[in-house]
ZAVO-500943 format. One record per residue: residue number from 0; x, z, y of N, C-alpha, C in turn; residue in one letter. Coordinates in steps of 0.2 Angstrom, whole numbers, plus 5000, padded with zeros to 4 digits. Last residue first. Layout:
num,nx,nz,ny,cax,caz,cay,cx,cz,cy,residu
NUM,X,Z,Y,X,Z,Y,X,Z,Y,A $
...
***
This chain:
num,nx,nz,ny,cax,caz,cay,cx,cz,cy,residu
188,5033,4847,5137,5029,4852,5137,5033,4856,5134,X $
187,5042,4832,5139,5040,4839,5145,5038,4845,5143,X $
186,5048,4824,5135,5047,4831,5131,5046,4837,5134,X $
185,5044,4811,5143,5051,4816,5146,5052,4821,5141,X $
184,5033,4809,5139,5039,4803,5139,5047,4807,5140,X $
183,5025,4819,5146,5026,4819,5140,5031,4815,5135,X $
182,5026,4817,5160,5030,4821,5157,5030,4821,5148,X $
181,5019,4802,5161,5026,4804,5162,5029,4809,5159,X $
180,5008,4809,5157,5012,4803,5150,5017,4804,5155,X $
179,5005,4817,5167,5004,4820,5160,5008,4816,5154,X $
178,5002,4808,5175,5009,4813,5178,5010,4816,5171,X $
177,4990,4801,5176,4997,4799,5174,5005,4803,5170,X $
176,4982,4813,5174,4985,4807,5166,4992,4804,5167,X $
175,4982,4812,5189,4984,4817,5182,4985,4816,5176,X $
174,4977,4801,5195,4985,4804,5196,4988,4808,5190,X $
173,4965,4804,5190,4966,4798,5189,4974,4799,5191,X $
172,4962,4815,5197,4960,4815,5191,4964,4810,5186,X $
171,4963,4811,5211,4969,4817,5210,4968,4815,5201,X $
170,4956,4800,5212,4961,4799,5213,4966,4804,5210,X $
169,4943,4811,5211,4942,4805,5207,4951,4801,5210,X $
168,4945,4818,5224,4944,4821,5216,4946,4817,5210,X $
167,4944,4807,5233,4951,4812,5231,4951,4816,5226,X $
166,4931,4806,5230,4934,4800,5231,4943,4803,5229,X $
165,4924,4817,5234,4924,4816,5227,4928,4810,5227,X $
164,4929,4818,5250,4931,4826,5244,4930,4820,5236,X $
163,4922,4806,5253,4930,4806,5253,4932,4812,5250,X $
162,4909,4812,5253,4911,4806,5248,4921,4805,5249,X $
161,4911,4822,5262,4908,4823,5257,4911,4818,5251,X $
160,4913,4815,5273,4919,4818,5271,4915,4824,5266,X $
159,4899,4805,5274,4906,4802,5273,4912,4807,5271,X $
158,4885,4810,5264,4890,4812,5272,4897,4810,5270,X $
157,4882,4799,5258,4878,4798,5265,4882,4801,5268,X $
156,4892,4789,5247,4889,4796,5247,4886,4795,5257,X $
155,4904,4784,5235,4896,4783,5240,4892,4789,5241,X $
154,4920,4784,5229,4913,4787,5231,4908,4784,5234,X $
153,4935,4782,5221,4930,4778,5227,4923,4782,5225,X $
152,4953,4782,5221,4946,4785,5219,4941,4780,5225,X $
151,4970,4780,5214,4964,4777,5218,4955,4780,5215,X $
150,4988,4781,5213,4981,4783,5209,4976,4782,5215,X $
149,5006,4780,5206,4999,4779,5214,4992,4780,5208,X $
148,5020,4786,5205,5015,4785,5203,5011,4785,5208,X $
147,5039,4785,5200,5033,4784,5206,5026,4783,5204,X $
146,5047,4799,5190,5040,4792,5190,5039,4791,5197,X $
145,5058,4804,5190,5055,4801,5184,5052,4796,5184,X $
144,5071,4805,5202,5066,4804,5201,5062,4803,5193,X $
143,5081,4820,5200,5079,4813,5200,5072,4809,5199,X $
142,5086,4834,5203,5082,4831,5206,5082,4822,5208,X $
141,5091,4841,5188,5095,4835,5194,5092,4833,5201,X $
140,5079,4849,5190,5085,4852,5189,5091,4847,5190,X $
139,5068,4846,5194,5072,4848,5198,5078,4850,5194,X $
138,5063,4829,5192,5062,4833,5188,5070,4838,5193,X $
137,5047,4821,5204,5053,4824,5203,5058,4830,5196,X $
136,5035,4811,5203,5038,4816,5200,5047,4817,5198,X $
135,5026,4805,5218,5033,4804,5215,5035,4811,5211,X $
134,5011,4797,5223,5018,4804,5221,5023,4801,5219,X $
133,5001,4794,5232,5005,4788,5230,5007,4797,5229,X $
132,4982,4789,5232,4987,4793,5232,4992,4791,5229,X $
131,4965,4786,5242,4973,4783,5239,4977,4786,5238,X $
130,4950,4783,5242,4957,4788,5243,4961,4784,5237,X $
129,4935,4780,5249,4943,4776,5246,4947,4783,5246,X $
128,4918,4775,5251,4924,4779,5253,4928,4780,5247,X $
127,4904,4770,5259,4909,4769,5254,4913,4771,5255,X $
126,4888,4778,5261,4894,4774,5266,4898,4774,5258,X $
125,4869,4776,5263,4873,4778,5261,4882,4775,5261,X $
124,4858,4771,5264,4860,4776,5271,4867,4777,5270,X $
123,4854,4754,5261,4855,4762,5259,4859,4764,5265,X $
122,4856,4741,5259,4850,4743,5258,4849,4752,5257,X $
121,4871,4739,5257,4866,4737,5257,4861,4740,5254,X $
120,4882,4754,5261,4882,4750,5255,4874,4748,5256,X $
119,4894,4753,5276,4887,4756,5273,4884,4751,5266,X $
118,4911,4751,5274,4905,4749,5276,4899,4754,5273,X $
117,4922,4766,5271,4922,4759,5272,4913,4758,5274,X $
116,4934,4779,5275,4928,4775,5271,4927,4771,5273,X $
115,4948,4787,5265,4945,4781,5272,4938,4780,5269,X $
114,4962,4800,5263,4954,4796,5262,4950,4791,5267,X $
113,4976,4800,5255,4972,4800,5260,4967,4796,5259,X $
112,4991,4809,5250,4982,4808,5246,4980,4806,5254,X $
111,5008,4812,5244,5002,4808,5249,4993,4809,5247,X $
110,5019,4822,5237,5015,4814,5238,5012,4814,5243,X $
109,5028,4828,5223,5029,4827,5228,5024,4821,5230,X $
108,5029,4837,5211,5026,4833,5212,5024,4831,5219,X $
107,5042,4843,5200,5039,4846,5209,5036,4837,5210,X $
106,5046,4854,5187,5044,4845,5190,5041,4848,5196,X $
105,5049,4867,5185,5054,4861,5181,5053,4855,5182,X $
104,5054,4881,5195,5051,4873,5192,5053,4871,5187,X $
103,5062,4891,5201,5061,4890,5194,5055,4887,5190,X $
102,5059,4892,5215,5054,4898,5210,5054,4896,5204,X $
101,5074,4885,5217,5071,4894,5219,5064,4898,5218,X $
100,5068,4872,5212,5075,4877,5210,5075,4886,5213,X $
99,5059,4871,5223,5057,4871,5215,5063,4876,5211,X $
98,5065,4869,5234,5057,4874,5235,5056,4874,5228,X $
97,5074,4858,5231,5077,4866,5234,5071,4871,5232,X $
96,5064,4850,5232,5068,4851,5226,5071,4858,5224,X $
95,5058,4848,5244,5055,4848,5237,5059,4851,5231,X $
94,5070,4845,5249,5068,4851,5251,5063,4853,5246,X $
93,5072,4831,5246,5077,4835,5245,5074,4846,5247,X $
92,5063,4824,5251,5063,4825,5241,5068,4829,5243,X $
91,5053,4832,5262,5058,4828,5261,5058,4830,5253,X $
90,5037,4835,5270,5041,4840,5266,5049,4835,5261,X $
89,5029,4834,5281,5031,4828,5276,5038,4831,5275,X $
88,5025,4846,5287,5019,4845,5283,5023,4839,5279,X $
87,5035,4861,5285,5035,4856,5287,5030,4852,5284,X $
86,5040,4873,5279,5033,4874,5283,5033,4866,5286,X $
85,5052,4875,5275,5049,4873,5268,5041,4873,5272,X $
84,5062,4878,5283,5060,4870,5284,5055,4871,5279,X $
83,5059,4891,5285,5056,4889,5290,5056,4881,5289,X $
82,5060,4903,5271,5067,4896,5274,5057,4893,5278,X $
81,5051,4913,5269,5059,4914,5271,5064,4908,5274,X $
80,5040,4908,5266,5040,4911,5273,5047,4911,5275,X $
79,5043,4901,5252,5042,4897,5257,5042,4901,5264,X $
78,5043,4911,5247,5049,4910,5246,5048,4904,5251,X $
77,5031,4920,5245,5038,4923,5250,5043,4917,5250,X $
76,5022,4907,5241,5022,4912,5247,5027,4914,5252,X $
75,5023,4906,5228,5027,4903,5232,5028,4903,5237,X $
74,5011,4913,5223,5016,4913,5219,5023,4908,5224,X $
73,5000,4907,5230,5001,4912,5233,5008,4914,5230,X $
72,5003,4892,5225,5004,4893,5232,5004,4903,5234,X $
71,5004,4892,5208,5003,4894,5213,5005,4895,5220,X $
70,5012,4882,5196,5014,4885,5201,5008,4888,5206,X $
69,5004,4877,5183,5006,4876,5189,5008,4882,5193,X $
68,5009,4874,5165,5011,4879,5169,5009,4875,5178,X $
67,5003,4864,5153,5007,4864,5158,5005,4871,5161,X $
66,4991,4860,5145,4995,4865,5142,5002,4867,5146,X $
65,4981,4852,5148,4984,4848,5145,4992,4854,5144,X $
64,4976,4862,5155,4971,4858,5152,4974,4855,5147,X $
63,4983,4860,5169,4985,4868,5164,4982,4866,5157,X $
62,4981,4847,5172,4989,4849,5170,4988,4856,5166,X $
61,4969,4846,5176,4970,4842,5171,4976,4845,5168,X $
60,4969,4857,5189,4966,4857,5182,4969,4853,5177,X $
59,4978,4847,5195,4981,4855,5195,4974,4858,5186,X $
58,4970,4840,5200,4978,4836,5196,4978,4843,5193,X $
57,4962,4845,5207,4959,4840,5202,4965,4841,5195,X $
56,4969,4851,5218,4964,4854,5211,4963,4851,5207,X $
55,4975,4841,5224,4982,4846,5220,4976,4849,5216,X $
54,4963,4836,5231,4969,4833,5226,4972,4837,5220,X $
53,4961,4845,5236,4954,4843,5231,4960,4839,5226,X $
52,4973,4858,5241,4967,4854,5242,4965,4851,5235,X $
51,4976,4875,5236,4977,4867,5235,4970,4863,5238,X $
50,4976,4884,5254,4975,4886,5245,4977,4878,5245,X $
49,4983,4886,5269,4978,4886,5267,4979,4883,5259,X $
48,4992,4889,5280,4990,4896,5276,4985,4894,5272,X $
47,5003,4878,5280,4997,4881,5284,4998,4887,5278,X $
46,5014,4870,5271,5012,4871,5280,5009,4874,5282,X $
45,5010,4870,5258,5017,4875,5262,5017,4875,5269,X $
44,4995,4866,5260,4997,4872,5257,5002,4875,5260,X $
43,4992,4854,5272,4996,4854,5264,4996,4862,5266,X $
42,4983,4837,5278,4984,4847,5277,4989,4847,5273,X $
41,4977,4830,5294,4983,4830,5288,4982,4837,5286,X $
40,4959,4831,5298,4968,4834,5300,4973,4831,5293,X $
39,4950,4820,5296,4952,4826,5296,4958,4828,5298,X $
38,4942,4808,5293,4940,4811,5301,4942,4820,5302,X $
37,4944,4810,5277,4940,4806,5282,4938,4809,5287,X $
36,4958,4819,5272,4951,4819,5270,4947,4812,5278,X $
35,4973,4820,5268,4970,4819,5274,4963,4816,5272,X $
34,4986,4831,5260,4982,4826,5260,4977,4825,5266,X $
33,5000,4830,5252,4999,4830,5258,4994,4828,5257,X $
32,5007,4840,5238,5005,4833,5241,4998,4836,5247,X $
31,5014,4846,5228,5015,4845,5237,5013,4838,5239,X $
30,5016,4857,5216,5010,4852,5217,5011,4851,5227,X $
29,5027,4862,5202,5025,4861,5209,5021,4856,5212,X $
28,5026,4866,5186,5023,4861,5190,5023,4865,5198,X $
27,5033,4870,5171,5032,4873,5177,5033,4867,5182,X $
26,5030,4872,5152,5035,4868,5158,5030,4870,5164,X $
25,5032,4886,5145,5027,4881,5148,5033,4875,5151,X $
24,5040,4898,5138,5043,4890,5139,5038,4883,5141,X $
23,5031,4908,5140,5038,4908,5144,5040,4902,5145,X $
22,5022,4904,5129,5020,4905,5135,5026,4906,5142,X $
21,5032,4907,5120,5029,4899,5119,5027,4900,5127,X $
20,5034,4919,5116,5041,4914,5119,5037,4905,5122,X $
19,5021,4924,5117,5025,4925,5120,5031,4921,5125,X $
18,5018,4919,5101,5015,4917,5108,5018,4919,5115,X $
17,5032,4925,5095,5030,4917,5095,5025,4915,5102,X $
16,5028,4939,5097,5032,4935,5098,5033,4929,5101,X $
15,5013,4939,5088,5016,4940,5095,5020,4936,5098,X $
14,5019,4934,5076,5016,4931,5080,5014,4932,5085,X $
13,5027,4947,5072,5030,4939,5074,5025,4935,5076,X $
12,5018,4957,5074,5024,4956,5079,5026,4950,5078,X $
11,5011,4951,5061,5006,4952,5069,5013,4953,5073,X $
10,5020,4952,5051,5020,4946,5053,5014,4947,5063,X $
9,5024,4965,5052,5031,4963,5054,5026,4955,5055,X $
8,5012,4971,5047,5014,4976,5054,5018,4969,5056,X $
7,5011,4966,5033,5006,4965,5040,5007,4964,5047,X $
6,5021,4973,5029,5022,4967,5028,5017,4964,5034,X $
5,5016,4986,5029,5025,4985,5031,5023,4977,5033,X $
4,5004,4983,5023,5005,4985,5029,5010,4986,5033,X $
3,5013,4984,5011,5006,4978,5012,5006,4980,5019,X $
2,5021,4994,5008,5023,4988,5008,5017,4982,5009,X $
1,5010,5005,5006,5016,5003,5012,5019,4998,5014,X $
0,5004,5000,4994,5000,5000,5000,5004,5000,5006,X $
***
């Protein structure tokens, strides 16, 4: 009976373990992508005091989904307050990189997201609207680039910065896959 519960006790710790070291060895995502919604300001996280936009959510779901680690804006708070260049809205591949190697990333997804709309769709109240996103996955430990990647969303919707939210949701979604086969081409996970 000793040795059955000797034997139970040693494998529930080892599979502890296991989960553990597994959870430790996520691979780790920075998300900086600038983004500009229809008749908005330019925004991004490390410049203002504000959470990920609709982009960085979209992308940022698909990635923990697909078993990636993202970095959190409040988890990169102190280390962006202390150096004064990481508050810049067109944040440089070299600073991206620097901002990754000091919270111990392993890709910093560095981009753009901007939304436009277009004509009124026949016969309806209702407007067209585009977002476009262009990134670049960077891996920080050389900081070289992996992938250039672009992604495209489109909505109708009556209130134009309503339809440009699910137009950048449906481009960040559509960004996401990508970003997911680039790293998985790398043995990213």
């Amino acid at each position: 009976m000793k040795r059955l519960i000797f034997i139970f006790l040693v494998l529930f710790l080892s599979s502890c373990l296991a989960v553990c070291y597994a959870q430790e060895n996520k691979t780790k995502i920075i998300l900086l992508i600038a983004e500009q919604n229809i008749e908005g300001p330019q925004r991004a996280w490390w410049a203002s005091e504000i959470d990920l936009s609709t982009t960085e959510a979209a992308i940022a779901t698909k990635l923990i989904e697909a078993g990636f680690e993202v970095l959190e804006p409040s988890n990169l708070a102190k280390v962006v307050r202390q150096d004064r260049a990481f508050r810049m809205l067109n944040l440089s591949e070299s600073k991206s990189v620097k901002l990754g190697n000091l919270s111990k990333a392993n890709y910093v997804v560095l981009g753009k997201a901007i939304a436009s709309s277009g004509g009124n769709i026949p016969q309806s109240s209702m407007r067209s609207c585009f977002a476009n996103l262009t990134a670049k996955l960077i891996r920080v430990k050389d900081g070289k680039v992996i992938a250039y990647l672009d992604a495209a969303g489109n909505s109708a919707h009556m209130d134009v910065i309503t339809g440009g939210r699910e137009a950048l949701t449906g481009a960040g979604q559509d960004l996401a896959a990508k970003i997911i086969d680039a790293l998985n081409k790398q043995g990213g996970k």
